[in-house]
C-alpha beads as a LAMMPS data file, in Angstrom:
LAMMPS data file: protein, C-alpha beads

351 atoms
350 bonds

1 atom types
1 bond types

-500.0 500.0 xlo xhi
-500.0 500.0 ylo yhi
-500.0 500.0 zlo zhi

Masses

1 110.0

Atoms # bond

1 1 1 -271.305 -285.017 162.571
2 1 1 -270.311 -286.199 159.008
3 1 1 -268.606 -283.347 158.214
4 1 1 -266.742 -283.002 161.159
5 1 1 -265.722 -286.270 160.953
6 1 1 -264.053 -286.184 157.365
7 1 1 -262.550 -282.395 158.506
8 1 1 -260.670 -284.177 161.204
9 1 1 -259.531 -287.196 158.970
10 1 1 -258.696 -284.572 156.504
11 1 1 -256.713 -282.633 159.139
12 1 1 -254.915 -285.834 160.559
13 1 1 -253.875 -286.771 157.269
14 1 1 -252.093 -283.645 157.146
15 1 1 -250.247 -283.870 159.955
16 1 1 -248.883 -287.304 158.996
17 1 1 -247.887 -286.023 156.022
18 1 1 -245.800 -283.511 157.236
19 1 1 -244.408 -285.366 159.805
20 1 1 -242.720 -287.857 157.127
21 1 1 -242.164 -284.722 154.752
22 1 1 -239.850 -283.369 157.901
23 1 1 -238.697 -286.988 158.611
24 1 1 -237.629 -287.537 155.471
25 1 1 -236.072 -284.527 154.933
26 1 1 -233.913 -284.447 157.956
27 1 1 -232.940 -287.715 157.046
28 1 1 -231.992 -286.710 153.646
29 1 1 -229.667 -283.608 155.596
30 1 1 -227.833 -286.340 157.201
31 1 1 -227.611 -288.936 153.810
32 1 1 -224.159 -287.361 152.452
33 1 1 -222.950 -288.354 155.783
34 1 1 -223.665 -292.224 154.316
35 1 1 -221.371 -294.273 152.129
36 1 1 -223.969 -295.578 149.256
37 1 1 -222.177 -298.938 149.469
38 1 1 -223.423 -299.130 152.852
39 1 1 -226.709 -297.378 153.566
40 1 1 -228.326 -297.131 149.887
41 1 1 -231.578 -295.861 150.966
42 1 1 -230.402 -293.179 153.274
43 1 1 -227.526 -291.769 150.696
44 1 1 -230.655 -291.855 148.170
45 1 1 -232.710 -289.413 149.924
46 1 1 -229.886 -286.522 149.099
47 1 1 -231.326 -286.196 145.383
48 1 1 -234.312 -285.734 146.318
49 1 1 -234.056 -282.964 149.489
50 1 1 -235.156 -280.059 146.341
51 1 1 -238.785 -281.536 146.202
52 1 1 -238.902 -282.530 150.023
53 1 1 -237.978 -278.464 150.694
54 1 1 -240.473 -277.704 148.327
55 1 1 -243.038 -280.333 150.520
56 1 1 -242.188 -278.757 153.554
57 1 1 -242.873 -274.637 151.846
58 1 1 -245.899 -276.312 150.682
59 1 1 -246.831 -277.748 154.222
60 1 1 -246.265 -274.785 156.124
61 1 1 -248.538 -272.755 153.802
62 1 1 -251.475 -275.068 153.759
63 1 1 -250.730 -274.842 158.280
64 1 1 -250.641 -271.096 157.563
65 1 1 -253.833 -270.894 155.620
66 1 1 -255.635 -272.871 157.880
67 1 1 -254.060 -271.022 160.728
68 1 1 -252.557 -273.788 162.517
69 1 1 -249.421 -272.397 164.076
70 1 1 -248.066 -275.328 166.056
71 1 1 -248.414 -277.312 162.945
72 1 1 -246.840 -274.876 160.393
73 1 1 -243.831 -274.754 162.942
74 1 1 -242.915 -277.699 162.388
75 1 1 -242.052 -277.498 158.415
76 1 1 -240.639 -273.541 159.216
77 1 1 -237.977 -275.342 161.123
78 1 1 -237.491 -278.181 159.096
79 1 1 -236.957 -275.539 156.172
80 1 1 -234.828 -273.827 158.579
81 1 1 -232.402 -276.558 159.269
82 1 1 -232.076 -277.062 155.494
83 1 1 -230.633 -273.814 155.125
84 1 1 -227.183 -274.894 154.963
85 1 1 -227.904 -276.757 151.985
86 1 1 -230.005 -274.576 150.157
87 1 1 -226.882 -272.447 150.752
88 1 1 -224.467 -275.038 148.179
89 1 1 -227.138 -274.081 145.224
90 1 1 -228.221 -270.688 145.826
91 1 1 -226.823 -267.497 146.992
92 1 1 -227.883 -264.000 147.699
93 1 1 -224.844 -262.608 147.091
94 1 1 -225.705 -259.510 149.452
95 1 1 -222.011 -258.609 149.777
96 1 1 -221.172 -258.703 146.503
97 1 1 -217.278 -259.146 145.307
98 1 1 -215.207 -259.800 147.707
99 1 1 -211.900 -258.242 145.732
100 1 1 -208.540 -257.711 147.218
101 1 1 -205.173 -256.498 147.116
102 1 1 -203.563 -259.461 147.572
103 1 1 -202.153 -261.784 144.594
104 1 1 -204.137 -264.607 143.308
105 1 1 -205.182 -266.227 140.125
106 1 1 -208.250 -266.701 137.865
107 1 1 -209.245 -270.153 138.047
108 1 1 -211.433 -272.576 135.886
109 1 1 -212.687 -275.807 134.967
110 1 1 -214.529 -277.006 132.522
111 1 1 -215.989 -280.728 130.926
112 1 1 -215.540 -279.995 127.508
113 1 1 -216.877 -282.790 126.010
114 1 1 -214.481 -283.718 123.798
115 1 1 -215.069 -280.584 122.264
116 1 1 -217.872 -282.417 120.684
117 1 1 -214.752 -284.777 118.751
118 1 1 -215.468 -282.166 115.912
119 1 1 -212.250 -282.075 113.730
120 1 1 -211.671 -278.127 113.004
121 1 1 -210.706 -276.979 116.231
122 1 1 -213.172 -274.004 116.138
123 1 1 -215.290 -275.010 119.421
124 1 1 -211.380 -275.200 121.045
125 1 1 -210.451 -272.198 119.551
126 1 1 -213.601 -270.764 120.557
127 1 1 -213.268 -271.700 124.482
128 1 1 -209.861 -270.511 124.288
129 1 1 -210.662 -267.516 123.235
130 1 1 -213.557 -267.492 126.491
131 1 1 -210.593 -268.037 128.889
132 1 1 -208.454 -265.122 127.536
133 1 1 -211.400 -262.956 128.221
134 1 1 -211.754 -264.000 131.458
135 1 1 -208.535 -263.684 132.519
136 1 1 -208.140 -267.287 133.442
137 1 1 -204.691 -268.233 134.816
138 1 1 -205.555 -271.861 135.604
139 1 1 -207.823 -274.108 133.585
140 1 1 -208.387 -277.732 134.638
141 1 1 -210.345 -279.374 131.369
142 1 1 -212.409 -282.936 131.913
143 1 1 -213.314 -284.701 129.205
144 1 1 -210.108 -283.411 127.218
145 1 1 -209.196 -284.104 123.407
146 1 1 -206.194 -282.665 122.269
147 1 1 -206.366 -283.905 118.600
148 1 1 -208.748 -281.612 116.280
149 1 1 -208.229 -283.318 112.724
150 1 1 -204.506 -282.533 111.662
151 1 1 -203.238 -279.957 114.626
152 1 1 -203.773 -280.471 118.226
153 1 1 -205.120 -278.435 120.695
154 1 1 -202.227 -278.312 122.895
155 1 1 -200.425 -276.244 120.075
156 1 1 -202.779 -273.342 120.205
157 1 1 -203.191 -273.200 123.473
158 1 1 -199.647 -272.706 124.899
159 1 1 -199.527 -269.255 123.347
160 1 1 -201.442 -267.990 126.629
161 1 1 -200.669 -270.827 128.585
162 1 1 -197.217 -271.993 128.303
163 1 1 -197.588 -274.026 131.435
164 1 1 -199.838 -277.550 131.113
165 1 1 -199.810 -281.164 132.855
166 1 1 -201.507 -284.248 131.154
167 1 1 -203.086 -287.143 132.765
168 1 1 -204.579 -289.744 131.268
169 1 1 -205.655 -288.534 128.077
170 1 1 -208.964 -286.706 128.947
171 1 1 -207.134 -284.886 131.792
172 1 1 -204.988 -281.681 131.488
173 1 1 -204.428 -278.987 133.742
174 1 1 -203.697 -274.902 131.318
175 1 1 -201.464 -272.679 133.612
176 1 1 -200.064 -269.168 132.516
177 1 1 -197.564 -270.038 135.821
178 1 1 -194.561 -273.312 136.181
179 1 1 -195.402 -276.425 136.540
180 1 1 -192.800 -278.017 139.381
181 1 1 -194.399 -281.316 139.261
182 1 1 -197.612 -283.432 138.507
183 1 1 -199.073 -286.781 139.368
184 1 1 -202.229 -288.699 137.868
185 1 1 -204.004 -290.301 140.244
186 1 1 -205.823 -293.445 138.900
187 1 1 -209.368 -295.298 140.481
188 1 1 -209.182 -298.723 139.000
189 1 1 -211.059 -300.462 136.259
190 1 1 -212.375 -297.440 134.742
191 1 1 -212.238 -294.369 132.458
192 1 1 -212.668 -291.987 135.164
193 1 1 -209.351 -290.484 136.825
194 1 1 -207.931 -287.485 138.260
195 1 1 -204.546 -285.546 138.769
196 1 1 -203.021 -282.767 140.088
197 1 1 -200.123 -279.952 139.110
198 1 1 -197.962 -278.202 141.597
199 1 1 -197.717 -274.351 140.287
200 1 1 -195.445 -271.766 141.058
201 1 1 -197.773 -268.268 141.309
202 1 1 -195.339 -265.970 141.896
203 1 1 -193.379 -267.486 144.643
204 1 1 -196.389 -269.181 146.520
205 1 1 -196.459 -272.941 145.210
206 1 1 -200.086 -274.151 145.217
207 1 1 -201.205 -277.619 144.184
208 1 1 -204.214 -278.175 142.359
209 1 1 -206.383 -280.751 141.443
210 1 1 -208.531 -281.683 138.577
211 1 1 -211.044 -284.401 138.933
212 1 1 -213.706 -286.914 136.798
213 1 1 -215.564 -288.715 138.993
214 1 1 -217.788 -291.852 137.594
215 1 1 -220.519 -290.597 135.271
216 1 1 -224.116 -291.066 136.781
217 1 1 -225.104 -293.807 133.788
218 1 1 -228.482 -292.463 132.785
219 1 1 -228.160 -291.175 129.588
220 1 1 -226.423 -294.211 128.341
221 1 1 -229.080 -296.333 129.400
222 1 1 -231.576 -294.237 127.380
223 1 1 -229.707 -294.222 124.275
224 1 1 -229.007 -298.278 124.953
225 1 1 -232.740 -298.565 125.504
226 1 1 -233.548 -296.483 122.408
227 1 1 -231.225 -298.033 120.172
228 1 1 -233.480 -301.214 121.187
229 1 1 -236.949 -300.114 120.533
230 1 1 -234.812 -298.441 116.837
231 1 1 -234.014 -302.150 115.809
232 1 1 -237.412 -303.503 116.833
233 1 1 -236.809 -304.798 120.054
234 1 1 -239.536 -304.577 123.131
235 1 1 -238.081 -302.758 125.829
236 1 1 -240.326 -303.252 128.902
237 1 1 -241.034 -300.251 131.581
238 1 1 -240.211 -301.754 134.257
239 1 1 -236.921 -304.055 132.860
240 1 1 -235.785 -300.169 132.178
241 1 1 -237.188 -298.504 135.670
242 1 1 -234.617 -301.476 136.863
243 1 1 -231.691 -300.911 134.560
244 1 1 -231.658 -296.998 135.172
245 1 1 -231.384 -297.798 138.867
246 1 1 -228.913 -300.165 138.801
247 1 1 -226.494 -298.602 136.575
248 1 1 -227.214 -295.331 138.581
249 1 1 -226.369 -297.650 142.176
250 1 1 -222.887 -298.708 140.638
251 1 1 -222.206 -295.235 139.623
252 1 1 -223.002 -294.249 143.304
253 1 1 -220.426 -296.965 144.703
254 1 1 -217.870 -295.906 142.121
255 1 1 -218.034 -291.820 142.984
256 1 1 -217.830 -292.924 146.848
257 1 1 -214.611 -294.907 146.282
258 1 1 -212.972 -292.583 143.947
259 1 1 -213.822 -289.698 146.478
260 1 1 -212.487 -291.538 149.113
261 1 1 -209.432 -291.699 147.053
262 1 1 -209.342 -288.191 146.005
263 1 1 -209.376 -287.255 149.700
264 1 1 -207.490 -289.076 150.866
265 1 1 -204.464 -287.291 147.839
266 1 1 -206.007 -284.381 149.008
267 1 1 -204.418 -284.586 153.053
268 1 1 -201.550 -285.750 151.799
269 1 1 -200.585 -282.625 150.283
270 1 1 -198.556 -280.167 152.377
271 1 1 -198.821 -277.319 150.599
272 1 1 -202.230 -275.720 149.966
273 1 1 -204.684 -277.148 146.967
274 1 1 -207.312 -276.072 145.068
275 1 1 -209.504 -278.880 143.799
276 1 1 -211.272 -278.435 140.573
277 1 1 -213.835 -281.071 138.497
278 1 1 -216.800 -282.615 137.447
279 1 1 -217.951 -285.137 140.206
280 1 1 -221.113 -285.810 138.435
281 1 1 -222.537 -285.520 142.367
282 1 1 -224.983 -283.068 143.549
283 1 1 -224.486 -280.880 146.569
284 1 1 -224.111 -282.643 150.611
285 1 1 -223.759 -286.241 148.560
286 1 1 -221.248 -288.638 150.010
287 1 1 -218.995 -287.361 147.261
288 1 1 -219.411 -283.623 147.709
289 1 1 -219.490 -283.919 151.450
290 1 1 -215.945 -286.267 151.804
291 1 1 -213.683 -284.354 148.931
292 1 1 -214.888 -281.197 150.569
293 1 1 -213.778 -281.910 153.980
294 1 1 -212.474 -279.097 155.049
295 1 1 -212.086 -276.945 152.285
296 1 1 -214.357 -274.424 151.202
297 1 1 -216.990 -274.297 148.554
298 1 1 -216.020 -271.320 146.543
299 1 1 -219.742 -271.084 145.714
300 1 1 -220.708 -270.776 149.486
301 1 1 -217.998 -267.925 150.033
302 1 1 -218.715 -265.811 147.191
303 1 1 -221.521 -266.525 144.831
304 1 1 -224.025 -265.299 143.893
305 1 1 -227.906 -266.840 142.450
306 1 1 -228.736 -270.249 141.758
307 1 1 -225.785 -272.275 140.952
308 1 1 -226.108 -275.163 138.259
309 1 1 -223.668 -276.158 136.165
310 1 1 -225.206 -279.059 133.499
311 1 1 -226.856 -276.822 130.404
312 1 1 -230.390 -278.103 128.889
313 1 1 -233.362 -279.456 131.361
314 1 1 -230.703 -280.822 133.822
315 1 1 -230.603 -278.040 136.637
316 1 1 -227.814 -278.925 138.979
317 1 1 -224.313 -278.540 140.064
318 1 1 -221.954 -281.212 139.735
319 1 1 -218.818 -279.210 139.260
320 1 1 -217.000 -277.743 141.417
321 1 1 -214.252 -275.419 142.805
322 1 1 -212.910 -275.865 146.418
323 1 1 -209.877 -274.474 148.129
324 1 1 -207.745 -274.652 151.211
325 1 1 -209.247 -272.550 153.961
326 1 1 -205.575 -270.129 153.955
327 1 1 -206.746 -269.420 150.524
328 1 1 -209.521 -266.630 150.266
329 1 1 -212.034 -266.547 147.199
330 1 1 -212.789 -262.920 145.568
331 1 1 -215.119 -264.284 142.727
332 1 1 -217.036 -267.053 141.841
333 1 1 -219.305 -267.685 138.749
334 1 1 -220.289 -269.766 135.767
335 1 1 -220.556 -268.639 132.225
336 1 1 -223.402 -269.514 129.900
337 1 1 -221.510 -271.165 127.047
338 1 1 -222.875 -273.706 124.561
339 1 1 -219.834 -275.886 123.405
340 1 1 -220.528 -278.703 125.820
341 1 1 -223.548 -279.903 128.179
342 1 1 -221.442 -278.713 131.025
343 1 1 -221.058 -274.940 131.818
344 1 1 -217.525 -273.374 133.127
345 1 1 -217.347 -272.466 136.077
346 1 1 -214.489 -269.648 137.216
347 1 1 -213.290 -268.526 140.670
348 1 1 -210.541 -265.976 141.840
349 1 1 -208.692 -266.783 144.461
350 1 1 -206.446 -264.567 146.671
351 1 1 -203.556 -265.909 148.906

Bonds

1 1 1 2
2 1 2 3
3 1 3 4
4 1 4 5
5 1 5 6
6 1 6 7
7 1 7 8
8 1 8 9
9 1 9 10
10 1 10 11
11 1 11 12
12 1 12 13
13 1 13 14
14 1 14 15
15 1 15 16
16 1 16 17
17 1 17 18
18 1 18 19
19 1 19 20
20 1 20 21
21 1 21 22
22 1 22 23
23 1 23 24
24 1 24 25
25 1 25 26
26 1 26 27
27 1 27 28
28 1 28 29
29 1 29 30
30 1 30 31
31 1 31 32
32 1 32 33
33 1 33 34
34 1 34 35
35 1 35 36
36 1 36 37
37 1 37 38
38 1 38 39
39 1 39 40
40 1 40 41
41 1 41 42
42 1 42 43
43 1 43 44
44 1 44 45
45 1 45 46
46 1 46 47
47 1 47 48
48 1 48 49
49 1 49 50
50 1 50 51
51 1 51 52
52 1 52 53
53 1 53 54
54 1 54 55
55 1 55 56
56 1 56 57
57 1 57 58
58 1 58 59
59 1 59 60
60 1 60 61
61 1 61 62
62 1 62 63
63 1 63 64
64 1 64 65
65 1 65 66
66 1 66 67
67 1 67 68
68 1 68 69
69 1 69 70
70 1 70 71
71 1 71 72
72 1 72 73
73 1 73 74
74 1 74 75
75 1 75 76
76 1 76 77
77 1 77 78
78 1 78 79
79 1 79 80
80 1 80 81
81 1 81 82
82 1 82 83
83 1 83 84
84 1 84 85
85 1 85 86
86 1 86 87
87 1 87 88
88 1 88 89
89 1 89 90
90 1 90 91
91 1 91 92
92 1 92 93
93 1 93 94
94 1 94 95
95 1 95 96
96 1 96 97
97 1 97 98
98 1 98 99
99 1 99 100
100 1 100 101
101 1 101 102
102 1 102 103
103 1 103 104
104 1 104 105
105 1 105 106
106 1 106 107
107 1 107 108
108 1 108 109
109 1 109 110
110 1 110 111
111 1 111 112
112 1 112 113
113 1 113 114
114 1 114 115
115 1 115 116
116 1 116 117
117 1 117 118
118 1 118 119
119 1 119 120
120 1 120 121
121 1 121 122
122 1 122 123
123 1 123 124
124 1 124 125
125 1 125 126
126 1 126 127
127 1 127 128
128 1 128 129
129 1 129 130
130 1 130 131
131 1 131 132
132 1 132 133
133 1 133 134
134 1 134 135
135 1 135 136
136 1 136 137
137 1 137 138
138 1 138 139
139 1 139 140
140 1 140 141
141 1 141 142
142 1 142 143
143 1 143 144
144 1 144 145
145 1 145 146
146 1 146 147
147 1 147 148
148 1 148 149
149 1 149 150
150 1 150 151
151 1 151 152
152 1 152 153
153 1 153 154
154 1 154 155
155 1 155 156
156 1 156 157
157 1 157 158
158 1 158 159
159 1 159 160
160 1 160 161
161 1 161 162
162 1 162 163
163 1 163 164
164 1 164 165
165 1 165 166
166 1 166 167
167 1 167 168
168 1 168 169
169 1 169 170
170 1 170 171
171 1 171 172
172 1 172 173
173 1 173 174
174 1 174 175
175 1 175 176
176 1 176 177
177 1 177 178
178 1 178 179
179 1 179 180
180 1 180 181
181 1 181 182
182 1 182 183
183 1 183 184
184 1 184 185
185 1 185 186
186 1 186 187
187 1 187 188
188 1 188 189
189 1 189 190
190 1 190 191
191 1 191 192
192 1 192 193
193 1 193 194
194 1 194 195
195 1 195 196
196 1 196 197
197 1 197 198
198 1 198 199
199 1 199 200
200 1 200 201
201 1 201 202
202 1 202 203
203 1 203 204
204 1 204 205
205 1 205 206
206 1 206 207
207 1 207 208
208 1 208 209
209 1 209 210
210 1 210 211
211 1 211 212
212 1 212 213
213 1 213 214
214 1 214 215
215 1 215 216
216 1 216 217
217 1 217 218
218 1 218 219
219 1 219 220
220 1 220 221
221 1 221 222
222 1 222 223
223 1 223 224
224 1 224 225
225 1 225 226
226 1 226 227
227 1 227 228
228 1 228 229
229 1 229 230
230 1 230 231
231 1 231 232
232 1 232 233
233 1 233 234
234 1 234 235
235 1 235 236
236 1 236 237
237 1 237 238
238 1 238 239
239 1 239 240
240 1 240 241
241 1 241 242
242 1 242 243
243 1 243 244
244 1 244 245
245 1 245 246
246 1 246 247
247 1 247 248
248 1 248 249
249 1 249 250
250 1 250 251
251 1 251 252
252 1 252 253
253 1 253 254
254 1 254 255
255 1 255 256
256 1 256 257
257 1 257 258
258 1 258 259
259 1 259 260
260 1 260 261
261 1 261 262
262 1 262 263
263 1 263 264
264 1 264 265
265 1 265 266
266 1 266 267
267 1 267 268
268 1 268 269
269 1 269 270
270 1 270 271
271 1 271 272
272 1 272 273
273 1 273 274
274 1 274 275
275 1 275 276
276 1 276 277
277 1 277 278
278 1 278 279
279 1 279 280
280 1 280 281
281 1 281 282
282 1 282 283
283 1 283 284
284 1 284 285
285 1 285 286
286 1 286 287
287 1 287 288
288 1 288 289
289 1 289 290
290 1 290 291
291 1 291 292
292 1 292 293
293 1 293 294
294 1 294 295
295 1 295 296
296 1 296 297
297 1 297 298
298 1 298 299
299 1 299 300
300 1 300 301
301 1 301 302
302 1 302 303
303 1 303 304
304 1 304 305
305 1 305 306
306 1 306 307
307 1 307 308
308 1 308 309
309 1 309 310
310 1 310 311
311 1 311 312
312 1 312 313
313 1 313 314
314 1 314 315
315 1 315 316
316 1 316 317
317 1 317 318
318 1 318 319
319 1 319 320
320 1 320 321
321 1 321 322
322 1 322 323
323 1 323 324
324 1 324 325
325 1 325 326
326 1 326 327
327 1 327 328
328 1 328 329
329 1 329 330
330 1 330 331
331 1 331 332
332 1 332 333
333 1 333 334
334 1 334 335
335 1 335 336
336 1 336 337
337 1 337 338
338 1 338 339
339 1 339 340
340 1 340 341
341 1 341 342
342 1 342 343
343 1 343 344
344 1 344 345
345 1 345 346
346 1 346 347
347 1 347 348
348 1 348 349
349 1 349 350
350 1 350 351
């Protein structure tokens, strides 16, 4: 009777816990619908859908080994209604390239990193030398610095792109096609800004946007917190549990503000855009979901793998190519380099 009793405890415990592993994770489905200004918790619940889909895969195997089918069900389709967003980060890619006839351009972008403020030029030199072997006809840079010791950047790079619009001065925007016009658009007190470029590709004007949303604040509240403990001073667990997720609840605010903004530059435009940048936002966040709107992901068309774009431990895509939905995407890719923490990411595009 003992043992029966704990096997049924044992089993009820179970259930519960995938009940609030499916709970939770529809609930996180539904948290890039929520400005983090407003519903903190429920925006929250977005960075951690990875490990709740892993819960659920873990759920319905323990249901499966037990051979509880009514149970496993219920993680199966809770796994199966998440398959829209395991679609932003990973793609099978079964029908390959999608290559046409039609004209188009090579697009990229790319958070540099202040090309690591090193003053030879080489690591600019270098990722110039990247986009000329990738064909890239467009290249929206974040985290720009044109001045490399005595020369500047700008210099070297107009040989294959004669074309380029500044914003404020981390922002620029490479084209190998005019320029007709270009606007910075500005979010306040803050560092963080984007722009965009009207281009002339061959008859078909095509605005395009480049865009540096608020950075996430984690790393600097390491370093700020090791710099402490460096010159002697106690840094408590906690105090720093509580820093980290404040800073990281003001960044939240900030992106959803300055995405608001962005879209809202975005519907203004009445030609068709292309919007390029490092939101420092994962994937069906409040950010992705509201500058998205409805564009495309160029990664959802016509990638291919598991998408990440942040080099080193940090496995996730924050940058980003979308396009108008006349526009239709051949390509779509990012390239291993090592100049910055950020990968590029390219995308051709077909009118």
């Amino acid at each position: 009777m003992g043992k029966l009793a704990v096997y049924k405890y044992f089993s009820f415990m179970l259930l519960v816990i995938t009940l609030l592993l499916a709970i939770f994770t529809l609930f996180g489905l539904f948290g890039g619908n929520a400005n983090p200004a407003k519903s903190t918790a429920l925006a929250m619940l977005v960075y951690i859908l990875p490990f709740l889909i892993i819960g659920n895969g873990v759920m319905a195997l323990i249901w499966l080994i037990r051979r509880r089918w009514h149970w496993m069900a219920i993680p199966v389709l809770t796994i199966l209604c998440c398959i829209p967003y395991i679609g932003t980060i990973y793609q099978l890619g079964w029908f390959g390239s999608n290559q046409t006839s039609r004209n188009g351009i090579k697009i990229a972008t790319y958070n540099v990193a202040l090309f690591g403020r090193e003053t030879t030029g080489f690591k600019a030199q270098d990722i110039l030398a990247e986009m000329k072997k990738q064909s890239v006809d467009v290249l929206c840079l974040q985290e720009y610095l044109d001045d490399s010791g005595e020369m500047r950047n700008s210099d070297s790079y107009k040989d294959y792109f004669p074309y380029m619009a500044t914003g404020r001065s981390d922002m620029v925007i490479y084209s190998r096609y005019p320029i007709d016009n270009h606007e910075v658009i500005l979010f306040g007190n803050t560092n963080n800004s984007a722009m965009w470029a009207d281009i002339d590709v061959l008859g078909k004007p095509i605005r395009v946007f480049n865009a540096h949303l608020e950075t996430t604040g984690y790393n600097r509240t390491l370093h700020k917190a090791a710099k402490m403990q460096l010159q002697g001073q106690n840094v408590e667990n906690n105090a720093l549990l509580r820093s980290i997720y404040g800073t990281y609840m003001r960044g939240m605010v900030a992106r959803a503000h300055q995405a608001d903004t962005l879209a809202a530059a975005i519907s203004e435009s009445d030609i068709p855009v292309i919007v390029c940048g490092d939101f420092n936002d994962v994937p069906y966040s409040y950010v992705y979901n509201t500058v998205l709107g409805n564009l495309v992901d160029g990664f959802k068309e016509c990638g291919k793998g598991f998408m990440y774009t942040m080099s080193g431990k940090k496995r996730v895509r924050i940058d980003y190519i979308f396009h108008d939905e006349n526009l239709k995407g051949d390509n779509y890719y990012r390239q291993d380099l090592t100049y910055s923490d950020h990968y590029p990411v390219y995308m051709k595009i077909s009118f």
